[in-house]
C-alpha positions as CSV (number, residue, x, y, z in Angstrom):
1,X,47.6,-48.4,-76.8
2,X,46.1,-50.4,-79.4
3,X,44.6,-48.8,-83.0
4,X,41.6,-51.9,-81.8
5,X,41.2,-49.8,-78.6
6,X,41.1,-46.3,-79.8
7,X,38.4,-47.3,-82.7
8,X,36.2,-48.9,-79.5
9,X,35.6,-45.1,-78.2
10,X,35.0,-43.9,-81.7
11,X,32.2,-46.7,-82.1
12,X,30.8,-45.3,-78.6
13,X,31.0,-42.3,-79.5
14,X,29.6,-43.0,-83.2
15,X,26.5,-45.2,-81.5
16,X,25.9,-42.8,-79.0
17,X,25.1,-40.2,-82.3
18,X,23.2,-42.9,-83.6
19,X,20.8,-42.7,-80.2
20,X,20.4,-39.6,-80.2
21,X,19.0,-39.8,-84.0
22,X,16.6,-42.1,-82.8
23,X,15.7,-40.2,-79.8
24,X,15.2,-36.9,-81.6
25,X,13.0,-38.9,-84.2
26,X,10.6,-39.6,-81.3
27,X,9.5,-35.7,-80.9
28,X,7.5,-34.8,-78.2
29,X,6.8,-38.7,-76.8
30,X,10.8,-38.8,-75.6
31,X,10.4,-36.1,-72.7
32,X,12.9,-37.5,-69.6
33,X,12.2,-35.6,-66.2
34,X,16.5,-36.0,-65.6
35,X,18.0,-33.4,-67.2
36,X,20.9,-34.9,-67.8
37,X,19.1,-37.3,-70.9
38,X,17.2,-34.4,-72.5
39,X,18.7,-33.8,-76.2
40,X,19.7,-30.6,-75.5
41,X,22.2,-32.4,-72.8
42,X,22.6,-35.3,-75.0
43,X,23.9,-33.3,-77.8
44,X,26.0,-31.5,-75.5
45,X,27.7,-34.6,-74.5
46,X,27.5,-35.5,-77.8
47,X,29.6,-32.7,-79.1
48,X,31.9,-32.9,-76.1
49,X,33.0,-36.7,-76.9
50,X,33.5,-36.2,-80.1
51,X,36.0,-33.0,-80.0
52,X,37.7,-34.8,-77.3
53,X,38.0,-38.0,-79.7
54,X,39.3,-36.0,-82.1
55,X,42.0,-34.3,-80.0
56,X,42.9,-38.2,-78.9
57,X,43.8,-39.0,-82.4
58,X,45.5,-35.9,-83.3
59,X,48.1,-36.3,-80.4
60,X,47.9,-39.7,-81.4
61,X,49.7,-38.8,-84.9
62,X,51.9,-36.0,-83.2
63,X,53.2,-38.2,-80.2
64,X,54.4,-40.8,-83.1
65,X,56.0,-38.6,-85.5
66,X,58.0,-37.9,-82.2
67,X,58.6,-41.5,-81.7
68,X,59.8,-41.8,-85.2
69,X,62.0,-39.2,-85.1
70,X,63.6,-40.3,-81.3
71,X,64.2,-44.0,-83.5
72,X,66.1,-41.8,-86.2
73,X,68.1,-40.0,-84.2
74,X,69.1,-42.9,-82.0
75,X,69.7,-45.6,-84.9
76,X,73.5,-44.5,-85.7
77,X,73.9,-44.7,-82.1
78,X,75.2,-48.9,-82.0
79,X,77.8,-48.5,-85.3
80,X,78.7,-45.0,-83.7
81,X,79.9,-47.0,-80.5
82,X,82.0,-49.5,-82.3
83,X,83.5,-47.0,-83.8
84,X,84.4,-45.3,-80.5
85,X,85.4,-48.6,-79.1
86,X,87.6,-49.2,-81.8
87,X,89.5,-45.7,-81.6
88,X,90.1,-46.2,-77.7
89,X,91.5,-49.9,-78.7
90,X,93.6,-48.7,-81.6
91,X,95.2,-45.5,-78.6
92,X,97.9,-47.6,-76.5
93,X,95.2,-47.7,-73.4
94,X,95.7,-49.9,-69.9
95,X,93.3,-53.1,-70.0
96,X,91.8,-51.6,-67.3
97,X,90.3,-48.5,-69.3
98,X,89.9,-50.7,-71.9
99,X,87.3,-53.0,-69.9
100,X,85.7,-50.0,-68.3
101,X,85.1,-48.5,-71.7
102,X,83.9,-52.4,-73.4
103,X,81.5,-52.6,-70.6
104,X,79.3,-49.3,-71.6
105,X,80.2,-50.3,-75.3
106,X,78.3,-53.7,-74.2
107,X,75.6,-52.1,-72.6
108,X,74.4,-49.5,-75.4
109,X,75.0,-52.2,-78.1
110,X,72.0,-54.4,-75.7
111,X,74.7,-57.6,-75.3
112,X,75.6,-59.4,-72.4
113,X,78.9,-59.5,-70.8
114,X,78.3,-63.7,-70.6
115,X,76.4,-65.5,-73.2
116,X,72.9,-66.5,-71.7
117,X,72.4,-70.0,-70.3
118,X,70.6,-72.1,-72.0
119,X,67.6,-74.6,-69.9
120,X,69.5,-77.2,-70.2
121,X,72.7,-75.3,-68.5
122,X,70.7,-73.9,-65.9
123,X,69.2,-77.1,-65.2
124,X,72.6,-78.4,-64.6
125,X,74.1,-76.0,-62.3
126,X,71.1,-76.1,-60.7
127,X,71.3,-79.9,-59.7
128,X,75.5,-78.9,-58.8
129,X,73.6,-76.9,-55.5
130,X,74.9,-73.3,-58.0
131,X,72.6,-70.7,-57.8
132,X,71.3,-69.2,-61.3
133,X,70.2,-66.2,-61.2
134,X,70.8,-64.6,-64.7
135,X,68.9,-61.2,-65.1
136,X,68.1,-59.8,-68.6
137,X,71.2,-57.7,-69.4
138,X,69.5,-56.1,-72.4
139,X,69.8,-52.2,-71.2
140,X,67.9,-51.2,-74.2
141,X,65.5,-48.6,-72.9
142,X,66.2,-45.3,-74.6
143,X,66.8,-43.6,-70.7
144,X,69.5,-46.1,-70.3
145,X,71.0,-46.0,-73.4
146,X,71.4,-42.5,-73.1
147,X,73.1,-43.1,-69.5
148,X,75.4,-45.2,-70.5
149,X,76.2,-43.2,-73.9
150,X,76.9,-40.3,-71.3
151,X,78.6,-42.5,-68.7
152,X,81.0,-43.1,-72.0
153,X,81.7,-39.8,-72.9
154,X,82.8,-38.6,-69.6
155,X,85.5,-41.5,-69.4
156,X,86.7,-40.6,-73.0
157,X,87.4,-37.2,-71.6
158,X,88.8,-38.1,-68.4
159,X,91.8,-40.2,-71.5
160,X,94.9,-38.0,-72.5
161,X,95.5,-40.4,-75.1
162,X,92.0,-40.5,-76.7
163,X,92.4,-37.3,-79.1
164,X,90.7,-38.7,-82.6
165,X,91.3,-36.6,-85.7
166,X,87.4,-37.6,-86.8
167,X,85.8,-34.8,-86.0
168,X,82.2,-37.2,-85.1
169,X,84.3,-39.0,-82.7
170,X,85.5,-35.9,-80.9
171,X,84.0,-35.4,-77.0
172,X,82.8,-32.6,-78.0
173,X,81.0,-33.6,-80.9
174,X,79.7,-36.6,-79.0
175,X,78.5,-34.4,-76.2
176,X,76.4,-32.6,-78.5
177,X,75.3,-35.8,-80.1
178,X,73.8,-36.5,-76.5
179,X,72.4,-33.4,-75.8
180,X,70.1,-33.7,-79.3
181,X,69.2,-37.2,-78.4
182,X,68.6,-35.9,-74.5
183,X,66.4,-33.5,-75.7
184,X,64.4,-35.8,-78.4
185,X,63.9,-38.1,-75.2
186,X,62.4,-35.8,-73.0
187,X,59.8,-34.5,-75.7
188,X,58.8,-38.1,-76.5
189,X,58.3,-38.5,-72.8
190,X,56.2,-34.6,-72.8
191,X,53.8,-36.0,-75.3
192,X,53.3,-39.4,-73.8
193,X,52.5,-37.3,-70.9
194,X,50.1,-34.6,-72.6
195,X,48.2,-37.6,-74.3
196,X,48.0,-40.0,-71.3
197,X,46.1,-36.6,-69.7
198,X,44.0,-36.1,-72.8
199,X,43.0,-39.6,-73.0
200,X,41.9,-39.7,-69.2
201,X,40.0,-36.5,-70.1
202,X,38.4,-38.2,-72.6
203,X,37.4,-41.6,-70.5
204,X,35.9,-39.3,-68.1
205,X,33.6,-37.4,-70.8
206,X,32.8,-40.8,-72.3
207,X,33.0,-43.3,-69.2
208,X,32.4,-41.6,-66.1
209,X,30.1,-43.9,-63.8
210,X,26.9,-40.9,-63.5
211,X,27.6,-38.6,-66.0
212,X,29.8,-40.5,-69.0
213,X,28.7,-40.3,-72.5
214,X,27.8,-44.3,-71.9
215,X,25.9,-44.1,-68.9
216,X,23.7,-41.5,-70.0
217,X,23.2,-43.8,-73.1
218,X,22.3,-46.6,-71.0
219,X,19.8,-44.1,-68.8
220,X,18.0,-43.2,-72.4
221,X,17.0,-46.1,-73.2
222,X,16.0,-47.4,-70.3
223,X,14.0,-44.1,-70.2
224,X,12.8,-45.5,-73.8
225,X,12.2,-49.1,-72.5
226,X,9.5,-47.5,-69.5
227,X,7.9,-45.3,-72.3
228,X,7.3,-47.0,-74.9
229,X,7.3,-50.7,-73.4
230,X,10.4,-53.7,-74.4
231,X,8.6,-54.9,-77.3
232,X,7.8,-51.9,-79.3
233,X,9.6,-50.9,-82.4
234,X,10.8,-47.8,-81.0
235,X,12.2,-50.0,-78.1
236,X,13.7,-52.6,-80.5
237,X,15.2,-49.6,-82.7
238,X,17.6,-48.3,-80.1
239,X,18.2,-51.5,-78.3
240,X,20.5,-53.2,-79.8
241,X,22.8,-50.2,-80.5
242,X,25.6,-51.2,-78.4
243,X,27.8,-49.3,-75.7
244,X,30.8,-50.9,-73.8
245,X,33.2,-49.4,-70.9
């Protein structure tokens, strides 16, 4: 989500302050019979929006430091791969094992097995009568990466002949390297899940249809519009003070 798109709820939430500075300023004149856009409500929904806001942007620094440190610990994963590769090469291995063990080198490295067609290519085969039909073979997601970096482990212990004296390239080694990046995975995906929840907590203290932070706005000053009348300066004070959804 977009640092544009978070600072839009902290204006709402910043104008809706504003309002309510206004509306207090009116004393006993600004007297609503709906509860709901009497101060003592408004600065309850005040007070709500912004703790929620806050607790937005805190996860918000949290959930990336996790995303930072999931990049970290996968970056050595490509060079680690090659090196793997090259070990299984360098053992006296079957082409066969050999191609089965490329393929998941190919897939966590994010390259295609065929270079990709160019327009011009697929325009050809496509006035021959061949079908093209060449689907992005960039397997780059960090789930998939991880399957395939598993998927290669297992064959690597399922080969006699692939006994490395580097203790990083060991199975064992390279188990445990999985489990840690496993694990940094599923906490990446744990916070996007505890903020998604926090921020539809928050878009229902701010946005709900009847009782959001912004409709309650809106019902204030329209309150303000029938008191005092559209072209009074109290009216013109708190209209232009603006809330979006």
């Amino acid at each position: 989500m977009s640092k544009t798109y978070e600072t839009g709820h902290a204006k709402n939430v910043a104008n809706f302050e504003t309002l309510i500075t206004y509306l207090t300023s009116y004393g006993a004149t600004y007297n609503p019979s709906n509860d709901n856009i009497n101060l003592s409500s408004l600065n309850d929904k005040a007070i709500a929006a912004r703790a929620i806001t806050k607790q937005v942007n805190e996860l918000i620094a949290i959930n990336s430091n996790w995303v930072a440190g999931r990049a970290e610990a996968f970056e050595p994963l490509n060079k680690l791969s090659t090196r793997i590769f090259n070990a299984l090469k360098a053992s006296n291995l079957s082409t066969a094992v050999i191609d089965n063990a490329a393929t998941n080198h190919r897939k966590i490295q994010g390259r295609r097995a065929s270079a990709k067609l160019t327009e011009e290519q697929k325009q050809q085969l496509a006035a021959s009568g061949t079908v093209v039909n060449q689907v992005s073979a960039s397997q780059q997601s960090f789930d998939s990466r991880l399957d395939t970096f598993e998927k290669q482990i297992q064959l690597l212990g399922t080969i006699p002949q692939y006994a490395p004296n580097e203790v990083e390239l060991k199975v064992e080694t390279l188990m445990n390297m999985y489990n840690n990046l496993l694990t940094k995975n599923r906490d990446v995906i744990s916070k996007n899940a505890e903020l998604s929840n926090v921020r539809l907590h928050r878009d229902q203290i701010l946005y709900d249809p009847k009782t959001g932070m912004v409709a309650l706005a809106l019902n204030a000053k329209d309150y303000c519009k029938s008191v005092f009348g559209v072209n009074t300066p109290q009216y013109k004070q708190i209209s232009g003070i603006i809330f979006k959804n």
